[in-house]
VOPAGU-2260 file (C-alpha; in pm, 1 decimal, decimal comma):
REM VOPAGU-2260
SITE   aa  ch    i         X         Y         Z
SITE  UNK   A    0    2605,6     667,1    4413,1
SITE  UNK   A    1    2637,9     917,6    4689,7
SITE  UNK   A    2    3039,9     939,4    4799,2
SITE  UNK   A    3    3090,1     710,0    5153,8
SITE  UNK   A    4    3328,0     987,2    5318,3
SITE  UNK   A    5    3184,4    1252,8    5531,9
SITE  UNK   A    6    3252,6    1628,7    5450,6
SITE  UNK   A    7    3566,3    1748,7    5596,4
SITE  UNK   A    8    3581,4    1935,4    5890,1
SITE  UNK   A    9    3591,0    2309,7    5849,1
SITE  UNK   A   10    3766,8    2443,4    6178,6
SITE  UNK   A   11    3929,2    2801,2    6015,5
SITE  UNK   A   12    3578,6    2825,5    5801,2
SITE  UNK   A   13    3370,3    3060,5    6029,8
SITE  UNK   A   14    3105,3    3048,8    5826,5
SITE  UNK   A   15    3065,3    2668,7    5813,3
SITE  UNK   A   16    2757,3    2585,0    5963,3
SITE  UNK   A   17    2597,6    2957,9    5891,5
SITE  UNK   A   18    2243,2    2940,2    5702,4
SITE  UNK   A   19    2207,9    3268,1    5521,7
SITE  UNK   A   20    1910,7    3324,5    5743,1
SITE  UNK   A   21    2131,4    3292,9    6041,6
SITE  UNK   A   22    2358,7    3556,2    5881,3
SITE  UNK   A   23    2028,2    3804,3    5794,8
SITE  UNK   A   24    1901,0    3779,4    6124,4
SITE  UNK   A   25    2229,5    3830,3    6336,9
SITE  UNK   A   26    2319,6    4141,1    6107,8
SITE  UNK   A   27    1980,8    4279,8    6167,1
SITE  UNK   A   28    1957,7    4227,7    6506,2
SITE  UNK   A   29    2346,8    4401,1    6511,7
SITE  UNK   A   30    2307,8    4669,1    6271,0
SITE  UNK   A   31    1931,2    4748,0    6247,2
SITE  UNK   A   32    1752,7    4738,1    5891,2
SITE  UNK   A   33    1925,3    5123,8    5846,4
SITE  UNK   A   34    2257,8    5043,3    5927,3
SITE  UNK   A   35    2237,3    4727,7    5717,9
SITE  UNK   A   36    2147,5    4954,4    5425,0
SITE  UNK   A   37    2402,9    5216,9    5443,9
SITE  UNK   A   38    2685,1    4908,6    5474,7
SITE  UNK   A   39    2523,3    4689,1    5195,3
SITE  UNK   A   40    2328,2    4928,4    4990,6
SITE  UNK   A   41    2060,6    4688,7    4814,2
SITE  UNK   A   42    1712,6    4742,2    4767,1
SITE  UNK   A   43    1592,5    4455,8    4967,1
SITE  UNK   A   44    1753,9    4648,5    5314,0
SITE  UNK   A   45    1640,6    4973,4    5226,5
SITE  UNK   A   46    1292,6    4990,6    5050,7
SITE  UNK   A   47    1048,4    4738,2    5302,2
SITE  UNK   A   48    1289,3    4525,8    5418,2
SITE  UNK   A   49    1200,9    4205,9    5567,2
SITE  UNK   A   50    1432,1    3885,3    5610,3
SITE  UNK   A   51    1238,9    3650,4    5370,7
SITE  UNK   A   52    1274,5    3905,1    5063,0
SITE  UNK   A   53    1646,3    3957,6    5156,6
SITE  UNK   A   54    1686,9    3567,9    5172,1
SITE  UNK   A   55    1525,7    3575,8    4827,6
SITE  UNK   A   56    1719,5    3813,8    4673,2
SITE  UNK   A   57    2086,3    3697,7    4825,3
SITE  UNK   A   58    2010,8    3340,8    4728,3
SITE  UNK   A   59    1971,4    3421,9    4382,5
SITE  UNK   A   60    2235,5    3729,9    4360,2
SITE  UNK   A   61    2595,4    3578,4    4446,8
SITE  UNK   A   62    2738,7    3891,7    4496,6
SITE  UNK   A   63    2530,8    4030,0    4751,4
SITE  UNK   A   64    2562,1    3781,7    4956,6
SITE  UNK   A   65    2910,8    3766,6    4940,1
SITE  UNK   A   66    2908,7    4106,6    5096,6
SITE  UNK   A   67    2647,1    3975,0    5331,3
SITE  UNK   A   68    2903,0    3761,9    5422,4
SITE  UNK   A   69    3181,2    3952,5    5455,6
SITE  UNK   A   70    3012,6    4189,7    5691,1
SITE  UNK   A   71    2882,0    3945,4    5940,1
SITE  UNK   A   72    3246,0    3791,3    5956,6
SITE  UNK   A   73    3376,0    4131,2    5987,5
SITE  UNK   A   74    3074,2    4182,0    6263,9
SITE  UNK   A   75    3191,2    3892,8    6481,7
SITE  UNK   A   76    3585,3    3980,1    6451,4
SITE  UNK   A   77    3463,4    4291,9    6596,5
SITE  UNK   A   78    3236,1    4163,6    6858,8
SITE  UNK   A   79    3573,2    3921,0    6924,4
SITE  UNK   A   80    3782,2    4244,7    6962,6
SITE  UNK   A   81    3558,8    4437,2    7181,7
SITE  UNK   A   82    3537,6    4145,8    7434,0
SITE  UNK   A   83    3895,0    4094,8    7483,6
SITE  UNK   A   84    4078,3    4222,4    7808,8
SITE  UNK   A   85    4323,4    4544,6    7727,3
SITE  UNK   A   86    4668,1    4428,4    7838,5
């Protein structure tokens, strides 16, 4: 029997909502595949990296994509910071 209430809303969680994929692709796009690799230094960004063998490899290694994660938050509070006005 499935439970009747709907998920809580995640407001503070910036990374509800976020496929992995998402995350991949932003970074790479932000970084570049040899930027990715010197920040997270795994073998699927530096030796033929491609987005489906580093979705493979952070679904099934925890703590890489923790660190996946914490650099694409870290990405966007930095994005956040560049874009605000200087008082």
């Amino acid at each position: 029997m499935q439970d009747a209430h709907p998920a809580p809303a995640q407001p503070r969680n910036r990374l509800h909502g976020v496929t992995l994929e998402a995350m991949v692709r932003t970074l790479e796009a932000h970084y570049g595949w040899t930027e990715l690799a010197t920040q997270i230094p795994v073998r699927c960004f530096t030796h033929d990296p491609s987005v489906n063998s580093s979705l493979k490899f952070l679904r099934k290694t925890p703590w890489a994509r923790e660190k996946v994660e914490g650099l694409y938050l870290f990405m966007l509070r930095e994005k956040e910071r560049m874009q605000r006005p200087l008082a």
